[in-house]
C-alpha positions in Angstrom: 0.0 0.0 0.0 1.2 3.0 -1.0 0.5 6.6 1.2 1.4 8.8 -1.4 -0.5 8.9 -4.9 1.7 10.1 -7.5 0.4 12.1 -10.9 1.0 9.8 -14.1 1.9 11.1 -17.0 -1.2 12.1 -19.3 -0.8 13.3 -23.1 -3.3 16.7 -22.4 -2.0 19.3 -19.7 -5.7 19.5 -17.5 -5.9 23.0 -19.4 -6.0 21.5 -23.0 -8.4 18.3 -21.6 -11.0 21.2 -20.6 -10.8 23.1 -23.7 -11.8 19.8 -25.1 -14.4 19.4 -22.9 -15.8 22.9 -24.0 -15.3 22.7 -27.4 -17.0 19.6 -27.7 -20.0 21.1 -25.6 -20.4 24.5 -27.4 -19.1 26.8 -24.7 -16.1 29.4 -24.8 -13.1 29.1 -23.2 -13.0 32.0 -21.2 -10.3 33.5 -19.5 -11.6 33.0 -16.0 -12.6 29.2 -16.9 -8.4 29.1 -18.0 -7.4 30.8 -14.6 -9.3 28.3 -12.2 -7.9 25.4 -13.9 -4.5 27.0 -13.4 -5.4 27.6 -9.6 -7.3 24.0 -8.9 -4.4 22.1 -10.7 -1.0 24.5 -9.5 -1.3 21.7 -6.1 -2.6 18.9 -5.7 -5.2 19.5 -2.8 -8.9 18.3 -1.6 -10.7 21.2 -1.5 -14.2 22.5 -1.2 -15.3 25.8 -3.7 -15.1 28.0 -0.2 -11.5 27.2 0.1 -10.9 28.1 -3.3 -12.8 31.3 -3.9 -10.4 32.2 -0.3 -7.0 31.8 -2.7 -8.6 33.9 -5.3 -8.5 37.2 -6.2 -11.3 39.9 -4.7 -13.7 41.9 -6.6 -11.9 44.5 -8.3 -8.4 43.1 -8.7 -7.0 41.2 -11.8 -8.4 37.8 -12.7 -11.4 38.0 -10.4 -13.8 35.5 -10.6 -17.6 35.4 -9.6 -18.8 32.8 -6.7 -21.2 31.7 -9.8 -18.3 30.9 -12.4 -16.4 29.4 -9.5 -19.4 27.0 -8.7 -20.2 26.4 -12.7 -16.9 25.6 -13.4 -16.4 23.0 -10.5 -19.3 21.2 -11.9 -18.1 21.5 -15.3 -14.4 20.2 -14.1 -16.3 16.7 -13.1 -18.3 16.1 -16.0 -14.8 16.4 -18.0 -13.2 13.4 -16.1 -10.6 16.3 -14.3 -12.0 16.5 -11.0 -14.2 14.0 -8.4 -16.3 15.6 -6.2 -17.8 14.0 -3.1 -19.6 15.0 0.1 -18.0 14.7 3.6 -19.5 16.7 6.5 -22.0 17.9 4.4 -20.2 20.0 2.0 -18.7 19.1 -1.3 -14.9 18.5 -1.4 -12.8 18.5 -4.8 -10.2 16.5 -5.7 -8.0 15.5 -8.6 -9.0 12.9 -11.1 -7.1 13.6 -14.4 -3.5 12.7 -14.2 -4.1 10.7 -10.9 -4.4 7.0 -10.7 -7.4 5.5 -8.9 -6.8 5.8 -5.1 -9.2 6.1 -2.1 -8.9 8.1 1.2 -8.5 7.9 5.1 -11.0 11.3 7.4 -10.1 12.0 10.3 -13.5 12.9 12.1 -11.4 15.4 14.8 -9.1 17.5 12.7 -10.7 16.6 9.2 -7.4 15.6 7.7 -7.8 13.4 4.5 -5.1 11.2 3.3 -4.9 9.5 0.3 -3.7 5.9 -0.3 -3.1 3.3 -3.0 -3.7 -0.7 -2.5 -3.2 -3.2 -4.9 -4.6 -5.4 -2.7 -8.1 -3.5 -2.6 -8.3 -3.2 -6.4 -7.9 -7.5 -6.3 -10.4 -7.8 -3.9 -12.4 -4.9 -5.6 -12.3 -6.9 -9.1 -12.8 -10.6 -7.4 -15.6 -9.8 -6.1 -17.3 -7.8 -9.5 -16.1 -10.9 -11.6 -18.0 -12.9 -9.2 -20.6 -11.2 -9.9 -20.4 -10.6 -13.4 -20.1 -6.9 -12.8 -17.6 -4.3 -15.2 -16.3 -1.8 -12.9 -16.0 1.5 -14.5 -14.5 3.1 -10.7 -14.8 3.1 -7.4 -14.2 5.1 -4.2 -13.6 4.5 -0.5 -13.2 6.8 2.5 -12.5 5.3 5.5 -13.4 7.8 8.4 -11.5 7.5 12.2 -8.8 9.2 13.8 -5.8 9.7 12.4 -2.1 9.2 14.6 -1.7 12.8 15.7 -5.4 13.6 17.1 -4.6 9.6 18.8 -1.9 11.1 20.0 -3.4 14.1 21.2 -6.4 12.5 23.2 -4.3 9.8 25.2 -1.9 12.4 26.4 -5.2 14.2 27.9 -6.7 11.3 29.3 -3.4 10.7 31.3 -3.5 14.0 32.6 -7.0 13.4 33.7 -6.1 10.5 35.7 -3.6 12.5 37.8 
């Protein structure tokens, strides 16, 4: 199992998959549509569309982008196979599909940290049991919630201290 998930290599920069996307939809590429992608692929984070509209410019300064576009284009990033969106905590976090392999993802319920991971050995199990089944898996995903080390960490010290 591997902790870190590593980009592959893919033949279309996430800027020149969209304008595929678009073009093949009938909308414009606009120039606030090219700067998100720039922002929501520079690093690889989860994110929801509050945290991003927090890194970007304000009204009145250059490359400013409505809460609207910001929202549209989110939507329009997960229909185009660039993005996968999911809810955790009731609100809608982002994260990288295109140029990622498949991979799944550990939430902690106290600090709200989310790791990803890779396992070969989920995938085999994964794929047994749809062969089984005579199931063709297009994807998958997996978030295991719990506590992660450091919040572990964290509570036991206190509950020493209450003991004393």
């Amino acid at each position: 199992m591997t902790t870190k998930v590593e980009p592959l290599e893919v033949s279309l920069s996430p800027q020149d998959r969209f304008s595929e996307y678009l073009q093949s939809r009938g909308l414009r590429q606009t120039s606030q549509r090219k700067f998100l992608i720039d922002q929501v692929f520079s690093q690889h984070d989860h994110f929801d569309a509050e945290e991003l509209i927090e890194r970007l410019p304000r009204r009145g300064e250059p490359n400013y982008v409505s809460t609207a576009t910001v929202y549209r284009t989110l939507r329009e990033c997960v229909d185009a196979g660039l993005l996968n969106s999911f809810q955790l905590d009731g609100r809608t976090v982002y994260d990288h599909d295109y140029g990622y392999p498949q991979h799944d993802h550990l939430y902690c319920t106290r600090c709200r940290k989310l790791l990803e991971f890779q396992s070969d050995e989920l995938i085999a199990i994964r794929d047994q049991t749809a062969a089984m089944h005579g199931f063709r898996v297009d994807s998958h995903r997996m978030i295991i919630s719990g506590t992660c080390r450091e919040c572990s960490r964290r509570r036991r010290k206190k509950r020493k201290q209450d003991l004393v």
